[in-house]
C-alpha positions as CSV (number, residue, x, y, z in Angstrom):
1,X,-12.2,-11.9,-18.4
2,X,-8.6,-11.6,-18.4
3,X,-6.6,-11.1,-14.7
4,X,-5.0,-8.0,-16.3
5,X,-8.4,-6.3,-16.2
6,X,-9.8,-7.0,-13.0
7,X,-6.3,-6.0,-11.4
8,X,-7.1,-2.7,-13.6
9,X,-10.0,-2.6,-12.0
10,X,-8.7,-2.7,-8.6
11,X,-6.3,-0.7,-8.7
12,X,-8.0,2.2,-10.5
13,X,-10.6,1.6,-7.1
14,X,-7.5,1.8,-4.9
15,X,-6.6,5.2,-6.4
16,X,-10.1,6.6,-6.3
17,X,-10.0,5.8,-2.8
18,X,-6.8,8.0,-2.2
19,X,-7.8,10.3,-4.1
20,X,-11.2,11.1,-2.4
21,X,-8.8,11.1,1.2
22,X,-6.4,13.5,-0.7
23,X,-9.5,15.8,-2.0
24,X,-11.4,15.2,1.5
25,X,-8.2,16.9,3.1
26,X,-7.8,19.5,0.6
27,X,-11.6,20.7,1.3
28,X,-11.1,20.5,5.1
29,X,-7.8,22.5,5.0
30,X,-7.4,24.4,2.1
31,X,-10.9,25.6,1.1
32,X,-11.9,25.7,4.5
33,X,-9.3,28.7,5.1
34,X,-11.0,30.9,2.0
35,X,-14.3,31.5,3.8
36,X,-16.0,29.4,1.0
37,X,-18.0,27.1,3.3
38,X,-20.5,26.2,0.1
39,X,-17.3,24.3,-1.9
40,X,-15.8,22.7,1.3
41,X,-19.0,21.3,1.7
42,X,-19.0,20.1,-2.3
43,X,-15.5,18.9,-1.3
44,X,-16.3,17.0,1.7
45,X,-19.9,15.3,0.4
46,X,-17.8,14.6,-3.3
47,X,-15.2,13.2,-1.2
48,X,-17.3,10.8,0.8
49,X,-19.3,9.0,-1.7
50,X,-16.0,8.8,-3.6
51,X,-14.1,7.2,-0.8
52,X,-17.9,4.5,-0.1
53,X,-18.0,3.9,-3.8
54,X,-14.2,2.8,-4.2
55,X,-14.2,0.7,-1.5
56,X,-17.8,-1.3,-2.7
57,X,-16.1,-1.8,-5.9
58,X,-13.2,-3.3,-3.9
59,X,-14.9,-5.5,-2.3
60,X,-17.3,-6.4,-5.4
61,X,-14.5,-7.5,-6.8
62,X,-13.5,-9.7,-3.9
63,X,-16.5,-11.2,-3.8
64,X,-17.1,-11.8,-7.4
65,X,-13.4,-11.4,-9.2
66,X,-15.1,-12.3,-12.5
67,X,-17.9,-10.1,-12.2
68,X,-16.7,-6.7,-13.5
69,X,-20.1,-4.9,-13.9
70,X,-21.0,-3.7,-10.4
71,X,-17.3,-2.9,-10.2
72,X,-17.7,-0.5,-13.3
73,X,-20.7,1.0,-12.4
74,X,-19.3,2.1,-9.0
75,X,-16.0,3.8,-11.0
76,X,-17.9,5.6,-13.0
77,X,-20.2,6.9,-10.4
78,X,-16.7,7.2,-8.4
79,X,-15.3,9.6,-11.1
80,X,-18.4,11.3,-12.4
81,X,-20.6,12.4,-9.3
82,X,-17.7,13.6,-7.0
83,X,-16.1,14.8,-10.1
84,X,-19.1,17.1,-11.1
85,X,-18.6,18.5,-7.2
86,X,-15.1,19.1,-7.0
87,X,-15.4,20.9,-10.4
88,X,-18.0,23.4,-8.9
89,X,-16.3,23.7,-5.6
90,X,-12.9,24.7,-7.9
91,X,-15.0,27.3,-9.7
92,X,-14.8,25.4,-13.3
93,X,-18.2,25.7,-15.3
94,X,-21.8,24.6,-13.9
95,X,-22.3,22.5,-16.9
96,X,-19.9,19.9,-15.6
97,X,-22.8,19.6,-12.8
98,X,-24.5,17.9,-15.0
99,X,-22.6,15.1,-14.7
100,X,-23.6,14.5,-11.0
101,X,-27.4,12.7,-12.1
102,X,-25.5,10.3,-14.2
103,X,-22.7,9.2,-11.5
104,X,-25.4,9.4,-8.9
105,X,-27.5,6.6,-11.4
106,X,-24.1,4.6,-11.9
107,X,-24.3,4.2,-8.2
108,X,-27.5,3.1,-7.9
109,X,-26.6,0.7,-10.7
110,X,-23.9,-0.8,-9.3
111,X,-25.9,-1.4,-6.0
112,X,-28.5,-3.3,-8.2
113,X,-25.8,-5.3,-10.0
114,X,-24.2,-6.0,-6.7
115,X,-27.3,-7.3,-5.2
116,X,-28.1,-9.2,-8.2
117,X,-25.1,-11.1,-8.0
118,X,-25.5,-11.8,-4.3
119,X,-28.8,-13.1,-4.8
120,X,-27.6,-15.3,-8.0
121,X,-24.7,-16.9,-5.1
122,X,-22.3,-16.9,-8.3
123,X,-19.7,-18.1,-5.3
124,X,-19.6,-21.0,-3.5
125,X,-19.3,-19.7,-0.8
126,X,-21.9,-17.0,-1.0
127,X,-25.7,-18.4,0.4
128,X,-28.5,-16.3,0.2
C-alpha cells in the first residue's frame, strides 16, 4: 500500500472528526433554537458516533499503518450512519435513512477487523 493512501486515509478521518464537532455545534446551537428537539437529537447522536468512529480509524491506522481495512470500514460508517441522521434532522428525504443500517454494519465491521488484527499481533510490538 502506497504512503499516499494511508495519509488519505488519515486525513479524510481528521476531517470527519471536525466535521462531526462542527455538526455537533450546529445541532446544539442552531437547531436547538427552532424548537426541533427530535433533529438536535439526530444531530447530536450523528455527531457522536462520527466524532468515536474517526478517531478509531485514527488510531487503527497508528497501530496498523498497513492495514487499511478497519480504517475503511470505520469511514464509511463515519460518512454513511451520521450522514443518514443529519439528512433527516435537515429535513432532506426519509429514504436517505436507509443508509443508517449499512453505516451502522460498517461499524461493526471495522470493530471485527480491528480486533482481528490485534489478535493476529501484525506489530511487533502488539502482544495479545
Amino acid at each position: 500500500m502506497t504512503r499516499g493512501l494511508r495519509k488519505g486515509l488519515s486525513v479524510t478521518a481528521a476531517i470527519l472528526g471536525g466535521l462531526a464537532v462542527a455538526m455537533g455545534a450546529f445541532g446544539a446551537h442552531a437547531l436547538a433554537g427552532t424548537g426541533d428537539a427530535r433533529a438536535a437529537e439526530l444531530v447530536e447522536i450523528a455527531s457522536r458516533y462520527q466524532l468515536a468512529h474517526a478517531l478509531a480509524a485514527l488510531v487503527a491506522g497508528a497501530l496498523h499503518p498497513e492495514r487499511i481495512a478497519s480504517r475503511l470500514a470505520f469511514l464509511v460508517g463515519a460518512v454513511l450512519f451520521p450522514g443518514s441522521l443529519y439528512a433527516l434532522a435537515l429535513g432532506l428525504p426519509r429514504g436517505l435513512a436507509m443508509l443508517a443500517p449499512v453505516g451502522g454494519a460498517s461499524f461493526l465491521l471495522g470493530w471485527v477487523l480491528l480486533a482481528l488484527d490485534l489478535a493476529r499481533g501484525r506489530r511487533a510490538d502488539i502482544r495479545a
